[in-house]
C-alpha positions as CSV (number, residue, x, y, z in Angstrom):
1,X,87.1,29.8,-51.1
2,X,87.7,33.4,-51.2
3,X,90.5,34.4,-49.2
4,X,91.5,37.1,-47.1
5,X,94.5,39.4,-47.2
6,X,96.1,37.3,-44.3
7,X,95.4,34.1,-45.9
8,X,97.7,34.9,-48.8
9,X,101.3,33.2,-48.9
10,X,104.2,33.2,-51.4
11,X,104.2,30.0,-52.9
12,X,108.2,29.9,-53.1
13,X,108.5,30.3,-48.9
14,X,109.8,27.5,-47.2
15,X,108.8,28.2,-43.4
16,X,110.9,26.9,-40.7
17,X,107.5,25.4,-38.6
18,X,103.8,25.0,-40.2
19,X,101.5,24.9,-37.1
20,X,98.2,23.4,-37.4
21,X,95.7,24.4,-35.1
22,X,94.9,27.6,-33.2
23,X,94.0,26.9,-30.0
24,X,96.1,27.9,-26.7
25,X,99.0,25.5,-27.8
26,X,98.6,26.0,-31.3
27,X,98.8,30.4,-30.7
28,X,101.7,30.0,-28.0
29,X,103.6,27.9,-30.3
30,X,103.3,30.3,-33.0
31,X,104.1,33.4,-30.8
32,X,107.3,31.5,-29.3
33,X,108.6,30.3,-32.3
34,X,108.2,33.7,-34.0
35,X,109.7,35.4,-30.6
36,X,113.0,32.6,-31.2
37,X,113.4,34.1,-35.2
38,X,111.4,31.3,-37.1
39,X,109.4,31.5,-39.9
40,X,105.6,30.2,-39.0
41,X,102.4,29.5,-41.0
42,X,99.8,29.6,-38.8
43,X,97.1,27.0,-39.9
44,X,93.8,28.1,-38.2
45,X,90.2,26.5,-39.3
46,X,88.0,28.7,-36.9
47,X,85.7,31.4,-39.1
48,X,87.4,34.7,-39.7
49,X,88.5,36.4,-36.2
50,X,85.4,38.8,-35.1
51,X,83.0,36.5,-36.2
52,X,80.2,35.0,-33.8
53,X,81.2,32.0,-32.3
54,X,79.5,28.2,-33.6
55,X,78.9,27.5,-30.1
56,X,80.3,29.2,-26.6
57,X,83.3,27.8,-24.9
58,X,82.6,27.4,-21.2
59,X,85.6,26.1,-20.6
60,X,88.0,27.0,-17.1
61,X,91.4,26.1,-17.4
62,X,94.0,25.9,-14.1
63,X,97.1,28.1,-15.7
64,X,99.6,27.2,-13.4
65,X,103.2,28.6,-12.0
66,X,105.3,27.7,-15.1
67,X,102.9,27.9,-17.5
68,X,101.7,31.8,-16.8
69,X,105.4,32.6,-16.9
70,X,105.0,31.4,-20.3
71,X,102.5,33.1,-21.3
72,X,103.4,36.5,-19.8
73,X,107.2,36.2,-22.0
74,X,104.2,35.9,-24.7
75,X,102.4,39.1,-24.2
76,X,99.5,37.4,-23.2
77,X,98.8,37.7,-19.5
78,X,98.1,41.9,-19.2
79,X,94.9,41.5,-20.9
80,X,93.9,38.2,-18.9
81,X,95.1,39.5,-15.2
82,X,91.3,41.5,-14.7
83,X,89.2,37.7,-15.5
84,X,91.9,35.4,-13.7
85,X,91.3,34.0,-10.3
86,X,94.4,33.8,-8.9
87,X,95.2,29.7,-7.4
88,X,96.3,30.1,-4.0
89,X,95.8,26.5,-2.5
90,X,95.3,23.0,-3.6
91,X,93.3,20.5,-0.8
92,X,92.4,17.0,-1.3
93,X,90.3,15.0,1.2
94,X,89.9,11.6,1.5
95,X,85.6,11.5,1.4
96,X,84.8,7.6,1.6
97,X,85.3,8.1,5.2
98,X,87.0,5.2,7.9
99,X,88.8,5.1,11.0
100,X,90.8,7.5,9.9
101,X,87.8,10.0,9.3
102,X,88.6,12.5,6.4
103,X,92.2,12.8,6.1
104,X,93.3,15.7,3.9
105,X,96.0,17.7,2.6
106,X,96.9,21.5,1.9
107,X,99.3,22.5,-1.0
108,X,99.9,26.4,-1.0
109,X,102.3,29.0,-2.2
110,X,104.2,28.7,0.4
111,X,105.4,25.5,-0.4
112,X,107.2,27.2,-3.4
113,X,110.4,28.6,-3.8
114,X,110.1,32.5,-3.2
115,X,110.8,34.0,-6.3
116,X,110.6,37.7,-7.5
117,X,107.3,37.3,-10.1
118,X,105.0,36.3,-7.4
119,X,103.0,34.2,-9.1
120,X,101.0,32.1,-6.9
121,X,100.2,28.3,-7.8
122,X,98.7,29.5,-10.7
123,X,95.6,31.3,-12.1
124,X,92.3,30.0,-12.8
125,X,91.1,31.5,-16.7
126,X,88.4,31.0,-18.9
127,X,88.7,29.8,-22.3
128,X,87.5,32.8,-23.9
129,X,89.4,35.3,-22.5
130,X,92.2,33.5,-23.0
131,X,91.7,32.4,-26.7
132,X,91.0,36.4,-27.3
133,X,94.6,37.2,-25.6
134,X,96.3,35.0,-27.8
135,X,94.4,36.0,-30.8
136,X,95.0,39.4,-30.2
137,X,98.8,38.7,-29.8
138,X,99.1,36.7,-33.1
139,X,97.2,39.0,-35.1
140,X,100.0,42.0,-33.7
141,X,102.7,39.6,-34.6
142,X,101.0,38.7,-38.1
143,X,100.5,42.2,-38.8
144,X,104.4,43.4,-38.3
145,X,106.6,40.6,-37.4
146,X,106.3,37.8,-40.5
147,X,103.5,35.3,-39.3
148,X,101.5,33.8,-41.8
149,X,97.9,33.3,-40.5
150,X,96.3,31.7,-42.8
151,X,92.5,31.1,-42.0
152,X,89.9,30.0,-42.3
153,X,91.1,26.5,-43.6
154,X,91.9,23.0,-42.5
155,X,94.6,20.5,-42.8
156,X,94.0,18.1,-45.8
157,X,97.4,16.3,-45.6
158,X,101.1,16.1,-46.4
159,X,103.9,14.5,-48.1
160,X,108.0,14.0,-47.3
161,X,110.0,15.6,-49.7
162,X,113.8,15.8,-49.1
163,X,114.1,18.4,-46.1
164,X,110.6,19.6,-46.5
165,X,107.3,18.8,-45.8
166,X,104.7,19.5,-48.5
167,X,101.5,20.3,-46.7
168,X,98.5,20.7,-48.5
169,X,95.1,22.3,-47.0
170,X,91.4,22.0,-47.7
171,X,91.7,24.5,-51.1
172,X,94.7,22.4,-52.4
173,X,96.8,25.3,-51.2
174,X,100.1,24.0,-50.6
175,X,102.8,24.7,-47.5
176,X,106.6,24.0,-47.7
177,X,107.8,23.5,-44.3
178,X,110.8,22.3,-42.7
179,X,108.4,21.0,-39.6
180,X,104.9,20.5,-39.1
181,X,103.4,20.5,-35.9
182,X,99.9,18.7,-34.8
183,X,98.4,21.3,-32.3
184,X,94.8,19.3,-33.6
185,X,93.5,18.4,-30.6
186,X,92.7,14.9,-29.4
187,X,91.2,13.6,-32.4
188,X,94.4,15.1,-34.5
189,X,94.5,14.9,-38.3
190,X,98.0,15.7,-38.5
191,X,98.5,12.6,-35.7
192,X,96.4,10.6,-38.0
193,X,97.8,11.2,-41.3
194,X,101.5,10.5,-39.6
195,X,100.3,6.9,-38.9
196,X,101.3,7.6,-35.2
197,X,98.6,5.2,-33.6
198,X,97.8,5.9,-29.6
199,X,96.7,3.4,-26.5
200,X,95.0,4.2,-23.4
201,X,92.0,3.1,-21.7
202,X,88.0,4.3,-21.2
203,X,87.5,4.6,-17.5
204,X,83.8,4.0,-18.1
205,X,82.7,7.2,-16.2
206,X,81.9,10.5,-17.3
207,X,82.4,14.5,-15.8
208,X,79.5,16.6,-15.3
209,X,80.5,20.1,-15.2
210,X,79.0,23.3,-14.0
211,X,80.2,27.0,-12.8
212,X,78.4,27.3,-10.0
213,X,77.9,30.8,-6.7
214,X,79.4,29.4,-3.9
215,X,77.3,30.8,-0.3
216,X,80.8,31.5,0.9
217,X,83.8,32.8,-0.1
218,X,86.3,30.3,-1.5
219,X,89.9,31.6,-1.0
220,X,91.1,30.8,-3.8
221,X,91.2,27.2,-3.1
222,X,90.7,24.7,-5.5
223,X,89.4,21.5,-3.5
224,X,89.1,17.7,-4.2
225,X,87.2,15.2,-2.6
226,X,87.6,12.0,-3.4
227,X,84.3,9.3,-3.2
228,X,84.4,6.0,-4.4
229,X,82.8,6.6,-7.1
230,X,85.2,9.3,-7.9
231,X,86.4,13.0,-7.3
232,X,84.2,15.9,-7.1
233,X,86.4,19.0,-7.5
234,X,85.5,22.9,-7.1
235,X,88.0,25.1,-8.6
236,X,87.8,28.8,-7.7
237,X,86.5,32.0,-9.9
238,X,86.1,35.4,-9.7
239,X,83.3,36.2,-7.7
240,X,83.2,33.6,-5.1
241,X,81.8,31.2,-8.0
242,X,83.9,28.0,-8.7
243,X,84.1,25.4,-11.9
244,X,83.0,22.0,-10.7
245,X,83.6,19.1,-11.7
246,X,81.7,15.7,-10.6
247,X,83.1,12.1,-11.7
248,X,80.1,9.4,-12.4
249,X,79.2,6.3,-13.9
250,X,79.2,6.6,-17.6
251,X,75.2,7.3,-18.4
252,X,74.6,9.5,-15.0
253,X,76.5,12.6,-16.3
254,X,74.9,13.0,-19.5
255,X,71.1,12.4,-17.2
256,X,72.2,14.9,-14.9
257,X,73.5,17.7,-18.0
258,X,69.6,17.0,-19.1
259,X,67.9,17.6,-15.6
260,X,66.3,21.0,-15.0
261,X,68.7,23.1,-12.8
262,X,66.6,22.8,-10.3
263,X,67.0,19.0,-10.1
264,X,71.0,19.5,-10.5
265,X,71.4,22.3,-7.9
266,X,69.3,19.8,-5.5
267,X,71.5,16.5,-6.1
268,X,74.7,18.8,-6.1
269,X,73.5,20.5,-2.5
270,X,71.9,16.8,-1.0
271,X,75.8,15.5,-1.5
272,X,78.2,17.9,-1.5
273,X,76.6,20.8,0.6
274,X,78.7,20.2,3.8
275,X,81.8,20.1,1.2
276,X,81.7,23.3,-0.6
277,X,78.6,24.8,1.0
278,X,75.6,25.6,-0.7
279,X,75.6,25.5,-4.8
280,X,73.5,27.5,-7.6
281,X,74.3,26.6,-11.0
282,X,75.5,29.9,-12.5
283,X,75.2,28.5,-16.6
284,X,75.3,26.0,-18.8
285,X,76.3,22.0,-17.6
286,X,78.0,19.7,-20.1
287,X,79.1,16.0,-19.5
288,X,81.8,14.6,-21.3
289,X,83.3,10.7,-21.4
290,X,86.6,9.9,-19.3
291,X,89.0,8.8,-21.3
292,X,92.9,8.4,-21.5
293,X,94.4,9.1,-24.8
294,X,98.4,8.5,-24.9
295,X,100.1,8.2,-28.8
296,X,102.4,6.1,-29.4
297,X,105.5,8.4,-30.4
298,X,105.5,12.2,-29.6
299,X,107.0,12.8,-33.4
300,X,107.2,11.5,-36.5
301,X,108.8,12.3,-40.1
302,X,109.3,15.9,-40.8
303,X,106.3,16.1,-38.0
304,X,105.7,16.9,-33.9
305,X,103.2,16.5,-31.8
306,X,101.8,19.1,-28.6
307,X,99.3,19.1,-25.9
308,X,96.1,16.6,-26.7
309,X,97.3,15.7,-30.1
310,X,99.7,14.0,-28.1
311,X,98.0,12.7,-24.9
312,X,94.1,13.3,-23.4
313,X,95.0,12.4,-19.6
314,X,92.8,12.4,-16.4
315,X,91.6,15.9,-15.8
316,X,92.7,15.4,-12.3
317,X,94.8,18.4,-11.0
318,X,94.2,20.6,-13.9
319,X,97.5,19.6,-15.7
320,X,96.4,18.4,-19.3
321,X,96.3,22.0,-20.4
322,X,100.1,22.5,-19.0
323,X,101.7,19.8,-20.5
324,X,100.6,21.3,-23.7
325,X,102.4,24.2,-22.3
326,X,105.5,22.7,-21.6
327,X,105.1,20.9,-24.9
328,X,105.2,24.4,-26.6
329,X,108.2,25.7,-24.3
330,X,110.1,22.7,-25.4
331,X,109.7,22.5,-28.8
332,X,109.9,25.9,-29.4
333,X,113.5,25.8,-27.5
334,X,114.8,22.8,-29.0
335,X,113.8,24.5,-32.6
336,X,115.0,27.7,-31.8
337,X,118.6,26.0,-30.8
338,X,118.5,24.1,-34.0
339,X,118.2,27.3,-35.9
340,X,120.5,29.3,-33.8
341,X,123.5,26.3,-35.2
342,X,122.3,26.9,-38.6
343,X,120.7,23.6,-38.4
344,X,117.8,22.4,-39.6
345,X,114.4,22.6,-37.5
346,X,112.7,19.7,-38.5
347,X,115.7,17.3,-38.8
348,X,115.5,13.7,-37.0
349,X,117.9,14.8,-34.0
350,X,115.9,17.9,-33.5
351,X,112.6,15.8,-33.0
352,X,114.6,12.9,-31.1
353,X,115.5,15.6,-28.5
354,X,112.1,17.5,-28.1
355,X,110.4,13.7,-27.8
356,X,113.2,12.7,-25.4
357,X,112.5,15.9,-23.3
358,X,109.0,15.9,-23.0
359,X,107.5,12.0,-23.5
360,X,108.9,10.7,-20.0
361,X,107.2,13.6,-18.0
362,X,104.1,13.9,-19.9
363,X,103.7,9.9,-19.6
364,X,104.4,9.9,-15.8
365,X,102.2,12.6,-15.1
366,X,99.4,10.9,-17.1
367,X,100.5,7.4,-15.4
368,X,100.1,9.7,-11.8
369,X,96.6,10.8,-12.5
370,X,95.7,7.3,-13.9
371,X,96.6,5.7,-10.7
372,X,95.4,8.5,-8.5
373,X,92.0,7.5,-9.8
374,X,92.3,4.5,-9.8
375,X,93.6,4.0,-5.7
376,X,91.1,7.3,-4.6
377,X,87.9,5.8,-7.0
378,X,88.0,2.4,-4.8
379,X,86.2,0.9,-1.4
380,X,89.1,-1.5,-0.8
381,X,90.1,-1.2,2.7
382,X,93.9,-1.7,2.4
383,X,93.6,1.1,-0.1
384,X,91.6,3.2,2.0
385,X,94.1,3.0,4.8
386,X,97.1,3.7,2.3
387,X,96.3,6.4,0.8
388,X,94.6,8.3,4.1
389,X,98.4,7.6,5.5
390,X,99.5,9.1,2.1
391,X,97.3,12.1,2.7
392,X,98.6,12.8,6.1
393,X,102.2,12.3,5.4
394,X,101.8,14.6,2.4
395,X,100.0,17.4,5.1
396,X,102.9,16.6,7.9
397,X,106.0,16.4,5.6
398,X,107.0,19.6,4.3
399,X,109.5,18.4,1.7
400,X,107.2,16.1,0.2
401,X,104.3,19.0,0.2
402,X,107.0,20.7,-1.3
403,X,108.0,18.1,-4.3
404,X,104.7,17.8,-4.9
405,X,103.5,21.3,-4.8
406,X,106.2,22.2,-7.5
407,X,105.7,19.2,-9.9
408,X,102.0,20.5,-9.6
409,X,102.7,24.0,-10.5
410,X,105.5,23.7,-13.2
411,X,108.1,25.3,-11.1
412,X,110.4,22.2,-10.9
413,X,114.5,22.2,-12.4
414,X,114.5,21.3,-15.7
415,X,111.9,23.0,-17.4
416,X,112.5,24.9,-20.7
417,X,113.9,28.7,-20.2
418,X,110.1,30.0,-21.2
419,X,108.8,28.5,-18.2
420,X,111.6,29.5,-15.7
């Protein structure tokens, strides 16, 4: 493999983190941990930056409260302001419809502490924009501040050596590091080659997704109704367009993602019309399997895992994207601490204290959307009554709008300093 100038590292250099994987975790990481004083290696296998994309990401992701803060101590969100949506509103109706009729509940900015950022619940991004933000900030930071960036390659493996971790990549190239980090994605090497093992459950359901022109204006909403076969969501983009995304039975996503748009646009309108109004697919549809993903420890020898290295959850709500961000504010807090005390990075009570931080939160909120699915995708009548009395409560109550609008939006006590 030839290599490029930014590819090339001093064998001798023993960096305090080795990051593998460049996505938004993996970049954040990187750009927080060099922002705290660390050394970082940078271990991305996309081709050479500039280069035409394998295939387009069409991905939205729901950047919310604590995570944009995040990202704008980062240097990231100036670029990303002109193609984000801001999140003004979250509503959830009950759809199976009952005595009741359609309960449903509002969840706003004004259920938020007034603070002096004005952020609002959150922004609505696409992957693309936001992937060339953070590239654009590493390469800065590469370029004059120390990061090693070393692409295009791809984790091969690593040993335990004392107070190190040997890491080797695809070209035999080898890393010393005093922590690696899995930011690898759900199907993680670095998870795998840590024997860290995961549990979770197939929900036997897919999502068919679709950006989609609204025939009226959206608000900046994002809205979820729930149906018994499950939630069909509409989250809001520039434009008066909105990402939507449609739970079914395993087998009738992928049909759908293979029907001509004319077909999808008239099954979309025939159910969902008086919902969110009249629907014209605006690009491609993909349908994906439902699955939850949880792994068994958060960290391992000399090694950490963030974001969906370490859990896939529910896409309910938007948050798997932010727990990878609150991952990355963690980590890069407890290692910046640890280096701070002249200690070392990658030691044992370093990792105990990141896992300890972030496992209970990122498991209850993956529990939450678990069971939210499980109680909204269901025709039982003592569930239906429940949780239309839990909407309504939710609507009526301010404080518990309140609780849950904050947990929603990252802006609850206890987060790391980059998020507050």
């Amino acid at each position: 493999m030839r290599k490029s100038p930014e590819y090339l590292s001093d064998p001798g250099q023993v960096y305090d983190v080795a990051i593998v994987g460049a996505g938004p975790t993996g970049s954040s990481l990187a750009l927080a941990a060099v922002k705290a004083g660390l050394s970082v290696a940078l271990i991305d296998g996309r081709p050479a930056v500039g280069s035409a994309p394998l295939k387009r990401d069409t991905r939205n992701f729901a950047i919310v409260r604590g995570s944009w803060r995040l990202l704008t101590r980062l240097g990231v969100t100036e670029t990303l302001t002109t193609d984000a949506e801001p999140l003004l509103g979250l509503e959830a109706e009950d759809g199976s419809g009952h005595i009741l009729g359609a309960p449903a509940a509002l969840f706003g900015t004004d259920d938020l502490d007034a603070t002096d950022d004005e952020i609002p619940l959150g922004y609505m991004v696409q992957a693309e924009p936001l992937q060339a933000a953070l590239d654009a900030a590493v390469n800065a930071k590469a370029a004059s501040e120390g990061l090693a960036v070393m692409r295009p390659t791809r984790f091969a493996g690593y040993t335990v050596e004392g107070e190190t971790a040997i890491v080797s990549l695809e070209d035999d190239t080898p890393i010393r590091t005093r922590l690696l980090v899995g930011c690898d994605g759900v199907n993680s090497p670095v998870r795998a080659a840590a024997g860290i093992g995961t549990e979770g459950r197939d929900y036997g359901k897919s999502v068919f997704a679709a950006n989609v022109k609204l025939s009226h204006p959206h608000g900046g909403i994002a809205r979820q109704l729930f149906m018994p076969e499950g939630p069909f969501a509409t989250l809001p983009l520039p434009g008066d367009r909105a990402n939507l995304a449609w739970y079914l039975k395993r087998g009738a996503a992928e049909v759908l993602a293979e029907c001509s748009t004319e077909e999808q646009e008239a099954e979309l309108n025939a159910r969902f019309a008086d919902f969110a109004g009249e629907m014209k697919i605006d690009g491609p549809v993909l349908a994906y399997p439902l699955k939850l993903i949880i792994a068994q420890d958060m960290v391992g020898s000399r090694v950490a895992l963030v974001g969906d290295a370490a859990r896939r959850i529910n896409p309910l709500a938007g948050q798997g994207l932010n727990l990878g961000f609150k991952d990355v504010a963690a980590l890069a807090e407890v290692m910046a601490d640890m280096v701070r005390a002249g200690l070392d990075p990658g030691s044992a009570i370093a990792l105990e204290r990141y896992s300890r931080w972030r496992r209970w939160d990122a498991t209850i909120t993956a529990l939450g959307m678990d069971a939210i699915d499980r109680v909204f995708s269901n025709g039982n009548p003592l569930l239906k009554a429940g949780r239309s009395l839990a909407l309504m409560a939710a609507d009526r109550l301010g404080g518990v709008r309140s609780a849950l609008t904050k947990q929603a939006s990252a802006d609850q006590p206890g987060l790391p300093e980059l998020m507050r």
